[in-house]
DRENBADREN-629818 format. One record per residue: residue in three letters; y negated, z negated, x negated of N, C-alpha, C in turn; residue number from 1. Coordinates in nm, 4 decimals. Layout:
BEGIN
ATOM_ALA_Y_Z_X_Y_Z_X_Y_Z_X_NUM
...
//
This chain:
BEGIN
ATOM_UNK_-19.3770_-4.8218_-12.0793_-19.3316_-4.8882_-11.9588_-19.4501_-4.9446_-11.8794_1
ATOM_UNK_-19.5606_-4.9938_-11.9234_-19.6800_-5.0682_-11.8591_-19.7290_-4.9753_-11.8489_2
ATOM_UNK_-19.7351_-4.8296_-11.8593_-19.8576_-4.7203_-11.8353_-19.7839_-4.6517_-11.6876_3
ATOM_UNK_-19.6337_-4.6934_-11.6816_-19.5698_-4.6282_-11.6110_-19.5747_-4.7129_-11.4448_4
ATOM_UNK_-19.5530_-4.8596_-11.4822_-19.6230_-4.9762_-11.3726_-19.7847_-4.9538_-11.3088_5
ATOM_UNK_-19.8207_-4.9173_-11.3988_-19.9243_-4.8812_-11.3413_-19.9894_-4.7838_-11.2606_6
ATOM_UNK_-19.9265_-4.6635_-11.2979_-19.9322_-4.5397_-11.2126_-19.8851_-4.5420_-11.0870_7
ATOM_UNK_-19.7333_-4.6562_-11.1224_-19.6948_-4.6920_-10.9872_-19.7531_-4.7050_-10.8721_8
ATOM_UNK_-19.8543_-4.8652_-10.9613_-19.9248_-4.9455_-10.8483_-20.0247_-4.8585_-10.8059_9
ATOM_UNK_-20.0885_-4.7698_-10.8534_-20.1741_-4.6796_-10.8303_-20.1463_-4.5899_-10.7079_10
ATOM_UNK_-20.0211_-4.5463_-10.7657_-19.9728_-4.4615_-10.6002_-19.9350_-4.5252_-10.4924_11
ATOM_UNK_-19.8925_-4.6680_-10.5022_-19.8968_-4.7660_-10.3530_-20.0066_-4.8507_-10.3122_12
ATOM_UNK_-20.1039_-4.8027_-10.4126_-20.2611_-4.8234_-10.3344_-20.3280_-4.7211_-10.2547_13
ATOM_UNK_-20.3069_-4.5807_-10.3381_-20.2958_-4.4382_-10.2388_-20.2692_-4.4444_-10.1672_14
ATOM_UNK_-20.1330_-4.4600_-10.1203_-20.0268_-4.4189_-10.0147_-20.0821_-4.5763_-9.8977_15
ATOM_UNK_-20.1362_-4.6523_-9.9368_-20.2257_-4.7774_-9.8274_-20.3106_-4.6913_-9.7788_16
ATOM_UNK_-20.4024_-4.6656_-9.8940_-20.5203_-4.5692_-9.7896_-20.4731_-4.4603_-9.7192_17
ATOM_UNK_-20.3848_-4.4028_-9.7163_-20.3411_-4.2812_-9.6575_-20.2823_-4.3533_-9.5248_18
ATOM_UNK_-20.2194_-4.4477_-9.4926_-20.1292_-4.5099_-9.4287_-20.2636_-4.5545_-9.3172_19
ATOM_UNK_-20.3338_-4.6248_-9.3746_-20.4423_-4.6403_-9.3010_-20.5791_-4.5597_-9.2462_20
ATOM_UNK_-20.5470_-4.4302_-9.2959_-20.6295_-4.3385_-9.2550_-20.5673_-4.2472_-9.1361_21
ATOM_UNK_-20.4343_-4.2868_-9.1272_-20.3509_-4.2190_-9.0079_-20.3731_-4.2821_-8.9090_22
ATOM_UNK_-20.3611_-4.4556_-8.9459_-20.3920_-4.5007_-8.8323_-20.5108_-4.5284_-8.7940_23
ATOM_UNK_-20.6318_-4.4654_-8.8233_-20.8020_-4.4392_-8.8105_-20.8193_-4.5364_-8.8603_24
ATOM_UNK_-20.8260_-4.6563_-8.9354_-20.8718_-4.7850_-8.9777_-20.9631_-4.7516_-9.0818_25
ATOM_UNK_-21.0420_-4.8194_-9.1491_-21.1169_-4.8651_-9.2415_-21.2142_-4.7702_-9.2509_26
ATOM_UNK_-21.2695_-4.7592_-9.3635_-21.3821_-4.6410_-9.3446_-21.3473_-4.5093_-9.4167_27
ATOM_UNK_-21.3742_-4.4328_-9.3369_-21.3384_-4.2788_-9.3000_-21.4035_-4.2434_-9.4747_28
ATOM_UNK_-21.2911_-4.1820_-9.5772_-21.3312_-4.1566_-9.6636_-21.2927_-3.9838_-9.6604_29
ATOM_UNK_-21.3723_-3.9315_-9.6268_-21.3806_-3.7754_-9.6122_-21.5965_-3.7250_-9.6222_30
ATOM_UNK_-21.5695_-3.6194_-9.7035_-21.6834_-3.5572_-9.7338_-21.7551_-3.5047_-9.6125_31
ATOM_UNK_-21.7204_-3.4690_-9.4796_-21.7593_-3.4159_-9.3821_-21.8637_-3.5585_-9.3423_32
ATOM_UNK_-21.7646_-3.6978_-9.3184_-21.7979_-3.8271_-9.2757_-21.9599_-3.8972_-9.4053_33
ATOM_UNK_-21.9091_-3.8527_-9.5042_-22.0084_-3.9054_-9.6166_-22.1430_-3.8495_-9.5873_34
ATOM_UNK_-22.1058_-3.7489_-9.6156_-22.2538_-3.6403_-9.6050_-22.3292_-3.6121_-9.4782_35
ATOM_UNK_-22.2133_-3.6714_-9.3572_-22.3207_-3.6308_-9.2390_-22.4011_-3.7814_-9.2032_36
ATOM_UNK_-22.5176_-3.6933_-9.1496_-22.6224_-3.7838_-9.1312_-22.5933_-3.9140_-9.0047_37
ATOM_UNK_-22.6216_-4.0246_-8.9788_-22.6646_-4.1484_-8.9319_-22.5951_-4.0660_-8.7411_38
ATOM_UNK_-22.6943_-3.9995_-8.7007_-22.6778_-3.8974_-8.6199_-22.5606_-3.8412_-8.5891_39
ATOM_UNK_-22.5245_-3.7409_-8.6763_-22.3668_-3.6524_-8.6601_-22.2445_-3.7696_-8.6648_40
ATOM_UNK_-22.3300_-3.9145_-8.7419_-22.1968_-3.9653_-8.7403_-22.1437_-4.0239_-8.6384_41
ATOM_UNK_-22.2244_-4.0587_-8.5428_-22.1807_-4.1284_-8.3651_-22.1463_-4.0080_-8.3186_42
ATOM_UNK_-22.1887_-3.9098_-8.2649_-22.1395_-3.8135_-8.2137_-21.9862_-3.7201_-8.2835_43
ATOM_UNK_-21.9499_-3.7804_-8.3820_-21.8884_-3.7098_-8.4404_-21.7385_-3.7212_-8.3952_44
ATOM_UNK_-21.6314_-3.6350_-8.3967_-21.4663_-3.6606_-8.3872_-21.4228_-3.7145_-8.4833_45
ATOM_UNK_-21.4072_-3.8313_-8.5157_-21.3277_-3.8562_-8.6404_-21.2123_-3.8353_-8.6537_46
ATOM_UNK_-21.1038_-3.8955_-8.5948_-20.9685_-3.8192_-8.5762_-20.9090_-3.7544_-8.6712_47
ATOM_UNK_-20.9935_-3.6100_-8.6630_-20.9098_-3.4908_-8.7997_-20.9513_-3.5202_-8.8659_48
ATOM_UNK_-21.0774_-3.5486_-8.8978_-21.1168_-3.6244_-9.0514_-21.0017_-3.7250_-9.0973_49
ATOM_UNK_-20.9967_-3.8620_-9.0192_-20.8952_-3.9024_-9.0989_-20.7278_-3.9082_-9.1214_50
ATOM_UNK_-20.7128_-3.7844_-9.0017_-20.6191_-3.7072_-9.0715_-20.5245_-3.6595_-9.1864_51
ATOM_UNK_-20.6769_-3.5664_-9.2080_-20.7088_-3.4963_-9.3042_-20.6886_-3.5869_-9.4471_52
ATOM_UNK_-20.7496_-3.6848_-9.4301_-20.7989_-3.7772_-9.5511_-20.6765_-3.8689_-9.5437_53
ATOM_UNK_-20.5733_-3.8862_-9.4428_-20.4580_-3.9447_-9.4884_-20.3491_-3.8778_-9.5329_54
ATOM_UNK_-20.3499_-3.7339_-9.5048_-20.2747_-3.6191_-9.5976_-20.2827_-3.5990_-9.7484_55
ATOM_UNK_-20.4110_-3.6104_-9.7731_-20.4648_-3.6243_-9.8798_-20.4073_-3.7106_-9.9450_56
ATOM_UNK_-20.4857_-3.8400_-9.9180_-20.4231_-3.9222_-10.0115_-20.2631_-3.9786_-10.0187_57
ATOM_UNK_-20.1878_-3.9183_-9.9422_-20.0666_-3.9041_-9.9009_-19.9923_-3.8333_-10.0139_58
ATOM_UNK_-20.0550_-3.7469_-10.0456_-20.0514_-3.5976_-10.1814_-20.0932_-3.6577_-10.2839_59
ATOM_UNK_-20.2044_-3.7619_-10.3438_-20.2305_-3.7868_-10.4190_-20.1111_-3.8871_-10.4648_60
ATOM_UNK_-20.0538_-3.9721_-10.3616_-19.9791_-4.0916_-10.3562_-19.8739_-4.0173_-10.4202_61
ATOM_UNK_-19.8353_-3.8971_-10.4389_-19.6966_-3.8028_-10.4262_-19.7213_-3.7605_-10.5785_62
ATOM_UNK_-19.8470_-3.7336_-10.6337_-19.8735_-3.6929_-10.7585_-19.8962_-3.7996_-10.8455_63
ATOM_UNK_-19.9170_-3.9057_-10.8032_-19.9256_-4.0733_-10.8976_-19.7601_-4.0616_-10.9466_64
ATOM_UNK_-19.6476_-4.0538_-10.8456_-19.5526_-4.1155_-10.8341_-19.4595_-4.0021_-10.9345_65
ATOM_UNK_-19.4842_-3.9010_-10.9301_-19.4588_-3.7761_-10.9914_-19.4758_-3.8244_-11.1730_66
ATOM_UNK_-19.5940_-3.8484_-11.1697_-19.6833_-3.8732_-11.3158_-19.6120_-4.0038_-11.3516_67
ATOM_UNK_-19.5765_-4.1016_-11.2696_-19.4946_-4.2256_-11.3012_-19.3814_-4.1681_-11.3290_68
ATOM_UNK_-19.2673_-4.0984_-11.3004_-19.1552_-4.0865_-11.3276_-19.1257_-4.0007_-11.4231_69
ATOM_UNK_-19.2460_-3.9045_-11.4378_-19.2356_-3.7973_-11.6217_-19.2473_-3.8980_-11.7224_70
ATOM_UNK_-19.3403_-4.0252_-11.7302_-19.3989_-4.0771_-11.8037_-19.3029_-4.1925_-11.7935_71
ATOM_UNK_-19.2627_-4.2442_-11.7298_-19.0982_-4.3238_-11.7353_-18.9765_-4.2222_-11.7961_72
ATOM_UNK_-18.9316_-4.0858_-11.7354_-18.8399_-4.0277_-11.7835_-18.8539_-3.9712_-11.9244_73
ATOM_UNK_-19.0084_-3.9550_-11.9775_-19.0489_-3.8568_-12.0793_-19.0149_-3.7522_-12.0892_74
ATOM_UNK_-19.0323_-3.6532_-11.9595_-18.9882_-3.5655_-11.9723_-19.1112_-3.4514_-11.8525_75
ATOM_UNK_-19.1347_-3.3482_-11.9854_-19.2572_-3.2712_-11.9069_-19.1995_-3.1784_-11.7838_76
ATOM_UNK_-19.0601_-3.1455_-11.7756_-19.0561_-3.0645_-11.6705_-19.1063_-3.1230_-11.5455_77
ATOM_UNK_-19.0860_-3.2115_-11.5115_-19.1062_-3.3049_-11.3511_-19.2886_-3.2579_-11.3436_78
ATOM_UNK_-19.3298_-3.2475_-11.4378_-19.4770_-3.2142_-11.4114_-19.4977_-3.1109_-11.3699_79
ATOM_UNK_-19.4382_-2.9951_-11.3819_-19.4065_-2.8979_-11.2943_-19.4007_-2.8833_-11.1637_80
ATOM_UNK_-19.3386_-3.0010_-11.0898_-19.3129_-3.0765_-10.9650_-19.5250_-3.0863_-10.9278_81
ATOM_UNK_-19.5479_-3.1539_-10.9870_-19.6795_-3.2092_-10.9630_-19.7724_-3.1099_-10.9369_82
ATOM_UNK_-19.7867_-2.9927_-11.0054_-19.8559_-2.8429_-10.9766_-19.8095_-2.7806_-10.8476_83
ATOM_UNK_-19.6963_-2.8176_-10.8200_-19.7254_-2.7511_-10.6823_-19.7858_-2.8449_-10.6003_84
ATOM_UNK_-19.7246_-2.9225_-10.5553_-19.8183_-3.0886_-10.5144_-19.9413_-3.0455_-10.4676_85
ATOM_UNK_-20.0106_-3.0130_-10.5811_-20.1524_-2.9854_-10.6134_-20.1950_-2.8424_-10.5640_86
ATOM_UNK_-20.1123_-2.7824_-10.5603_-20.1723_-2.6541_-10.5031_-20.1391_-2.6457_-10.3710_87
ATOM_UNK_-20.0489_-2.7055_-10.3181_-19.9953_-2.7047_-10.1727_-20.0788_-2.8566_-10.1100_88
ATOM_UNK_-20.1639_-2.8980_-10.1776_-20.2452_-2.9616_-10.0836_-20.3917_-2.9189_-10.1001_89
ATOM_UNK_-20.3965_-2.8049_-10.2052_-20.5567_-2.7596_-10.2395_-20.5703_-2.6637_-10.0538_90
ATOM_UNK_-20.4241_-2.5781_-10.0880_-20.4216_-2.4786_-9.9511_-20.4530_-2.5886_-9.8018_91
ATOM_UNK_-20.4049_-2.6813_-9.7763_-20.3748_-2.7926_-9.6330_-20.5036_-2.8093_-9.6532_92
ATOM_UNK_-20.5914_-2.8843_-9.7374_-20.7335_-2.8957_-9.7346_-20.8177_-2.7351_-9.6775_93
ATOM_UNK_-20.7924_-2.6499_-9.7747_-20.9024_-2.5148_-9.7117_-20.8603_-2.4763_-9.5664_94
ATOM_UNK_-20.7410_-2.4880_-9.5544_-20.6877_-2.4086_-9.4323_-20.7530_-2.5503_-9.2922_95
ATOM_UNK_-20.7241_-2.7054_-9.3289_-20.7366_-2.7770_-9.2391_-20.8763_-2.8110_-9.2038_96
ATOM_UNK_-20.9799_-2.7624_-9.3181_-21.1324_-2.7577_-9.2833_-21.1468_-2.6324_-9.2369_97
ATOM_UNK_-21.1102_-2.5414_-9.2110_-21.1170_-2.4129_-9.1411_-21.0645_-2.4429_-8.9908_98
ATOM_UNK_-20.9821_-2.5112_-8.9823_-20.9429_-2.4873_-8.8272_-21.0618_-2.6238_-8.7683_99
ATOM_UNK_-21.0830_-2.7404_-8.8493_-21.1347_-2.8270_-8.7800_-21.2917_-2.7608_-8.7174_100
ATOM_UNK_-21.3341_-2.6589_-8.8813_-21.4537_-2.6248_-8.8098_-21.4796_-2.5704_-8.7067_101
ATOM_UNK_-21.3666_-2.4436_-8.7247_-21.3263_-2.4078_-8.5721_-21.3560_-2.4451_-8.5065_102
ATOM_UNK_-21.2889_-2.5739_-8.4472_-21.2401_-2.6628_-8.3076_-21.4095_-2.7130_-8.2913_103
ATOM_UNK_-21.4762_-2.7615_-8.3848_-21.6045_-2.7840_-8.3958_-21.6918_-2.7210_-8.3228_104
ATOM_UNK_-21.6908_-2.5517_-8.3689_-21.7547_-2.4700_-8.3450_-21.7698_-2.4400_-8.1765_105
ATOM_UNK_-21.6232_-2.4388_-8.1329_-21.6160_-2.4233_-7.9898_-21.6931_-2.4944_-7.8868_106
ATOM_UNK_-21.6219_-2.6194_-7.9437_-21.6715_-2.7502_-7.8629_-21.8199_-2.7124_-7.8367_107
ATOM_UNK_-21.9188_-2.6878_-7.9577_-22.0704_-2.6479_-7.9454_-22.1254_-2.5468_-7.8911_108
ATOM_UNK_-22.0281_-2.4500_-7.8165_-22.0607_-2.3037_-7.7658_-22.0652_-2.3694_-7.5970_109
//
């Protein structure tokens, strides 16, 4: 029961950062934002980044809550549930850094 509270609270700390990455607040936790330099980062669109990064952790918030309710129900099928989760946000990530670069790319032509 306390492993199961916890996963909880875990996924309504997710689902904050996600909540707040929609609404552009706090600091932009996306790999594009990390890694670019001092430079790229004033000039940069943030926007789809945190988007992006509130989808995310939106999905993660969805796979906490998943893992809370197998581990409350004891029961492995629901984890099943969680693999797609996971693969249907591996695809939204490749596909949504592909179009952003895109849009990127243009803008620079």
């Amino acid at each position: 029961m306390i492993i199961s509270i916890v996963i909880f609270v875990t996924a309504a700390l997710i689902l904050c950062l996600g909540i707040r990455s929609f609404m552009g607040k706090g600091r932009l936790l996306n790999n594009a934002y990390l890694y670019a330099s001092d430079k790229e980062r004033e000039t940069m669109d943030k926007k789809p980044y945190y988007i992006q990064s509130g989808v995310v952790f939106c999905c993660l918030s969805l796979i906490f809550l998943i893992v809370g309710l197998a581990t409350l129900m004891e029961s492995d099928k629901i984890l099943l549930l969680e693999i797609l989760v996971v693969i249907g946000m591996i695809i939204y990530v490749i596909v949504s850094t592909a179009i952003i670069n895109k849009k990127k790319n243009k803008t620079r032509v």
